[in-house]
N, C-alpha and C positions, 0 to 999 in steps of 0.2 A: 504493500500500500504506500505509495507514493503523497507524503502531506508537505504543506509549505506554512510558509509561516500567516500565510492568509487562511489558512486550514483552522488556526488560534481564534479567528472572529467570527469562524462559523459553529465552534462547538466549544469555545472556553466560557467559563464565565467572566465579565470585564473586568473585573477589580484588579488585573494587572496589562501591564503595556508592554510587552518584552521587547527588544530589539529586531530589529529588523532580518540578522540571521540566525541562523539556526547551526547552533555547534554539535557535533556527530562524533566528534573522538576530542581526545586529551591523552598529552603525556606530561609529566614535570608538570611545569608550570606554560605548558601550551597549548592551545584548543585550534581545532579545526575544523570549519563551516563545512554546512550541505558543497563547498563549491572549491573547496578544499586550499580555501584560502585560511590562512594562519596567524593566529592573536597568542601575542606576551599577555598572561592571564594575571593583573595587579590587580585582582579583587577577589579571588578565593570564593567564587561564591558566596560573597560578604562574609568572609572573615572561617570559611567552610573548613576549605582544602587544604591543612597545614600541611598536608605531605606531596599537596600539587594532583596531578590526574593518574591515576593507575598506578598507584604506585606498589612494587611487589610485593611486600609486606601484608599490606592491606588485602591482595588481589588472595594471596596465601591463607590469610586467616580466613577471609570469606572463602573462599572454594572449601578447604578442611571442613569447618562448621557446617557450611553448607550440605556434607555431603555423610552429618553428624543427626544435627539435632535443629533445627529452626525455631517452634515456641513451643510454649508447656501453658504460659498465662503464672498468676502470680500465686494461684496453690499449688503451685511447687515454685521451688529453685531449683539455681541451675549452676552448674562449676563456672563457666566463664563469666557471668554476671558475680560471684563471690569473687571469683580473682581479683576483676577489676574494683572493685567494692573497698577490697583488700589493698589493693597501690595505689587507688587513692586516699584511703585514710592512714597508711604509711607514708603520703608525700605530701600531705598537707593538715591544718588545724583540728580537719573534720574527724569525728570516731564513728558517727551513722552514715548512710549513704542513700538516697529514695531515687531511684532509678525512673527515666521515663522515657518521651517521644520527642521534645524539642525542648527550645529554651521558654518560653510561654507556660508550657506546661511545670517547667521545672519551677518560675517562677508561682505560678499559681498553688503548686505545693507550700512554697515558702512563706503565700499571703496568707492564706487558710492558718498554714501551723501558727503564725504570729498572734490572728484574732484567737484561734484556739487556747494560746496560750496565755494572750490576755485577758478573757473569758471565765480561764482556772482560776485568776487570782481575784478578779472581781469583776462585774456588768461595766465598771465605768470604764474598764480599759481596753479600748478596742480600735484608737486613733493609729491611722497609719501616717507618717511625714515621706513624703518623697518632695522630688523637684523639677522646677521647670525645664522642659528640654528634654526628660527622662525618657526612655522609653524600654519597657518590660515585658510587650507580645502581647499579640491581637486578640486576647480573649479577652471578654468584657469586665470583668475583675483586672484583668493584667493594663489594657488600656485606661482604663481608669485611676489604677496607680502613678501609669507613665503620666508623666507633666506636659500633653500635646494634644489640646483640644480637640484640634482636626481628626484626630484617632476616632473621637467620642462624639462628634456630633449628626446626629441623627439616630443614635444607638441611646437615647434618654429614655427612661431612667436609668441612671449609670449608680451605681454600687456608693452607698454614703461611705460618710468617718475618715474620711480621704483629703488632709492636706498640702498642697504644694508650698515651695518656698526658693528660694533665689539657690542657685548651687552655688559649691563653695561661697555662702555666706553664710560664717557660724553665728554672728549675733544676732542674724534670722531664726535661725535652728534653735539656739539657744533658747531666742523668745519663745518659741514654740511649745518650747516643750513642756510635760505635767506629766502628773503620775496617770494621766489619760494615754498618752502612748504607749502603745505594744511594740512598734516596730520605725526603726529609721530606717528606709529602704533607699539605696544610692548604687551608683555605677563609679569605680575607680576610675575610668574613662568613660563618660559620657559619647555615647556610638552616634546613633541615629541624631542625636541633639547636636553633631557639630566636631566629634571628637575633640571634648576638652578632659585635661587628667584633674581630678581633684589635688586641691595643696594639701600639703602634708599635714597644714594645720588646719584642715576643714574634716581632715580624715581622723586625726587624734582626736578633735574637739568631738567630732560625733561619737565615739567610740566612748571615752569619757561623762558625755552623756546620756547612752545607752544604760551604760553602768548605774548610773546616779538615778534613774530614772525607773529602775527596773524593767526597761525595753532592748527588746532586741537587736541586732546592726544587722541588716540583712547587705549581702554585697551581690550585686547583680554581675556574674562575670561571663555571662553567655559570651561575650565580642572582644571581651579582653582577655579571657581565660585561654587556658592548653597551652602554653607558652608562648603565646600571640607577645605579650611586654616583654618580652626575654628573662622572664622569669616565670614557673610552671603557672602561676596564678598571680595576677596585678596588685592583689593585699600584700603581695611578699616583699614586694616593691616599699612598701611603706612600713613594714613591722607593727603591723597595726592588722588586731586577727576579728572576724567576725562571728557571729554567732551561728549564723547561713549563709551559705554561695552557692550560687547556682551559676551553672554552665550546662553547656550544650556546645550547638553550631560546631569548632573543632576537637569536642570532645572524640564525635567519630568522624572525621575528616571525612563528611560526606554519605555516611550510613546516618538514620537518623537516629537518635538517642540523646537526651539530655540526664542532668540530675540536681539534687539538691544535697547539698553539703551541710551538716549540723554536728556541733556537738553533744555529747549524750544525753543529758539533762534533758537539755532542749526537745531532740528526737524525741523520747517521752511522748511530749505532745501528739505527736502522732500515733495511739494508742491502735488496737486492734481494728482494723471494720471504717476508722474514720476518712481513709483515705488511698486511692488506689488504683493501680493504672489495668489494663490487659494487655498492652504488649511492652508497657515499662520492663527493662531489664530483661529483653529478650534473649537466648542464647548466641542470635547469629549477630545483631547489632552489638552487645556485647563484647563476643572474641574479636570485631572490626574495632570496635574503641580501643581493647587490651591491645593489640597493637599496635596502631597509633598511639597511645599510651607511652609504648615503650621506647618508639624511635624518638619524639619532643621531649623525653623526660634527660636528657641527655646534655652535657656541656659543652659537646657540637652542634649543637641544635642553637643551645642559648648565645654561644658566638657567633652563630651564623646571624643569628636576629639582632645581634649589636652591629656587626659588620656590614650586613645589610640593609641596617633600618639607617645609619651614617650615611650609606651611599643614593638612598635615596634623596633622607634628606638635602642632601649638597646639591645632588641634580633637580631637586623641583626647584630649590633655592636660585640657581642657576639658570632652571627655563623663567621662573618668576622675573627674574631682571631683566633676560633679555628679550621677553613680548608685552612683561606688565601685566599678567595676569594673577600670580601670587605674590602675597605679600607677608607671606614665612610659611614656616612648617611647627605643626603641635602633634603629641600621642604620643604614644609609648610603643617600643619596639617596632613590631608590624605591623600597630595600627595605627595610623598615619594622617593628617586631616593638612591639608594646603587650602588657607584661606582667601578669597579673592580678593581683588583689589574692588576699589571702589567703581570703578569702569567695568566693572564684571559681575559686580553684582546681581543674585537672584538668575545667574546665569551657568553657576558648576555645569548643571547637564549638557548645555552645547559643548563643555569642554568633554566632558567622556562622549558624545557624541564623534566629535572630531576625533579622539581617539579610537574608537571603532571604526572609523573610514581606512586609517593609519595603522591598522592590527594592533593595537595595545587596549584593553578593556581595563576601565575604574571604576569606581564608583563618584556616589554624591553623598554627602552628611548634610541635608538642608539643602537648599538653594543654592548657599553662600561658599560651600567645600568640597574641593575633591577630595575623596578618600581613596587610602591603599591598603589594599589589606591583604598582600600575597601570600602564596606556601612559606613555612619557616624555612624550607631549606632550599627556595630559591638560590641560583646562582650569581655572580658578581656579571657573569656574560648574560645573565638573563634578563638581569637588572638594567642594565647598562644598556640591552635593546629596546627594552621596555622605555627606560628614559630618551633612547634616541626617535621612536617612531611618538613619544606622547611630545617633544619637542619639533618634530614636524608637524604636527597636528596644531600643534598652539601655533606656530610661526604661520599658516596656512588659515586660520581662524584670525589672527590679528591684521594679517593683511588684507582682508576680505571686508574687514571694518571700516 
């Protein structure tokens, strides 16, 4: 069966716009169209593919699994979902682990435990703080958290006890806060809102007053997490530990799977019956994470994200001067945000547009930024094309102005 990308307007539903081709293979960090023309891939599948397209590892554990055990559902377990369960509460804060389908879902575990757990201690404590710009997945609890009207509107009545507040402003937060909060819920990198990092003292100050407060820090690391910041998870970055985290996106480099990260006490909360996925912690999704698991967890992995998150920056840095269209670079490690100039404004997408003409694919964080969000272990020669075809792209866009 022969489909095109007009084949999308006759049987998808609208709610997305995808580009204009259609990619049919991947290797590393390269994809190739129905037409078997070739894109430097700087966006990971927003932040998906930490190990790039096909990669053997990944291709190895799915085939084995595959040819093992695929689901059970969650009256039983299963050895690959404990393994993984198992590396990551040896490689980070967490000692529970709630396994699920995406980052949405992983969050929505973490809203629920929160009220839950503010609930146990009394009726009055059930305020959640997030912030503006935030964003936590499209289910109606989850968009309602995130700080981004346009999520929420048309979708009233949206879920109360929910308030926003300025990011990185702790004498906001500060005010905010009462023994009516159950949860301060943040992104160490603010993704979708722009890719901005929290300061170090907007990240102590909450943590601080989680504590004071008897509320939780929930860290939202679906887009920063899996060793996207050059370190296994973006809290590590600051020595400042939360009480939940949840990830997803390159937990399984493209298998879908998320999870929620707690400490014991906490986990508690989530008691027998109250909460619960069916293909959460499935076996085949599972042994695809434990692998990818093991190849990021690595000190080649995290040089390669130092090494290479330096080289991009210099070259966006470098195309921004010479067309005028950046005006710096912010994120952490692989996630990357180039903010426009004022002449550019409310215009990032014509720049990944242009880039897709050019075979380089980016993203946008808002209007106002291109984002990067490649494999960790892209290459220096990868990178290096990648910035030479998104610099033809921008020279070819500014001259057209």
């Amino acid at each position: 069966m022969e489909v095109s990308r007009q084949t999308f307007n006759e049987v998808m539903v609208p709610n997305y716009q995808p580009a204009e081709i259609i990619p049919v293979r991947g290797l590393a960090s390269r994809l190739w169209d129905q037409q078997g023309r070739d894109y430097l891939d700087l966006a990971g599948g927003i932040a998906v593919t930490v190990l790039g397209h096909a990669h053997p590892a990944m291709i190895q554990a799915l085939t084995e699994q595959a040819g093992k055990l695929w689901h059970l559902s969650n009256v039983m377990t299963n050895e690959p979902a404990l393994r993984l369960a198992k590396k990551l509460t040896e490689a980070t804060f967490a000692e529970r682990v709630f396994f699920c389908n995406s980052g949405a879902e992983a969050n929505e575990a973490a809203f629920k435990l929160a009220r839950r757990y503010g609930n146990n201690i009394g009726p009055h404590k059930n305020k959640i703080l997030s912030f503006f710009n935030a964003f936590h997945g499209r289910t109606l609890f989850t968009v309602s958290v995130g700080g981004q009207a346009k999520y929420t509107q048309g979708f009233e009545p949206i879920p109360g006890g929910i308030r926003h507040l300025p990011f990185n402003d702790l004498k906001a937060l500060e005010a905010a806060m009462s023994d009516e909060v159950c949860a301060i819920v943040l992104e160490p990198v603010q993704g979708e809102g722009g890719i901005l990092p929290a300061s170090q003292e907007f990240i102590e100050g909450a943590r601080a007053l989680a504590t004071k407060y008897n509320a939780l820090l929930v860290f939202d690391e679906v887009q920063s997490g899996n060793g996207r910041s050059g370190q296994l998870y973006a809290y590590q970055h600051y020595g400042v530990t939360p009480d939940l985290l949840t990830t997803a996106k390159g937990l399984g480099g493209g298998i879908p799977i998320g999870a929620m990260l707690a400490i014991a006490k906490v986990a508690e909360t989530l008691a027998f019956g109250t909460h619960g996925s069916t293909y959460g912690g499935n076996p085949l999704a599972c042994a695809v994470a434990e692998a990818v698991f093991d190849a990021i967890n690595t000190a080649e992995i995290r040089a390669n994200v130092a090494a290479r998150s330096a080289q991009l920056r210099e070259g966006l840095l470098a195309i921004g001067q010479r067309h005028g269209v950046f005006e710096g670079v912010r994120g952490l490690g692989l996630l990357l945000g180039a903010p426009v100039t004022a002449a550019w404004k409310g215009k990032a997408k014509e720049i990944v547009n242009a880039g897709l003409k050019h075979g380089v694919w980016t993203l946008v964080a808002g209007p106002d930024v291109l984002r990067l969000a490649p494999a960790l272990n892209i290459t220096e020669a990868e990178v290096a094309e990648g910035l030479k075809r998104l610099d033809a792209a921008c020279a070819e866009l500014t001259a057209s102005v």
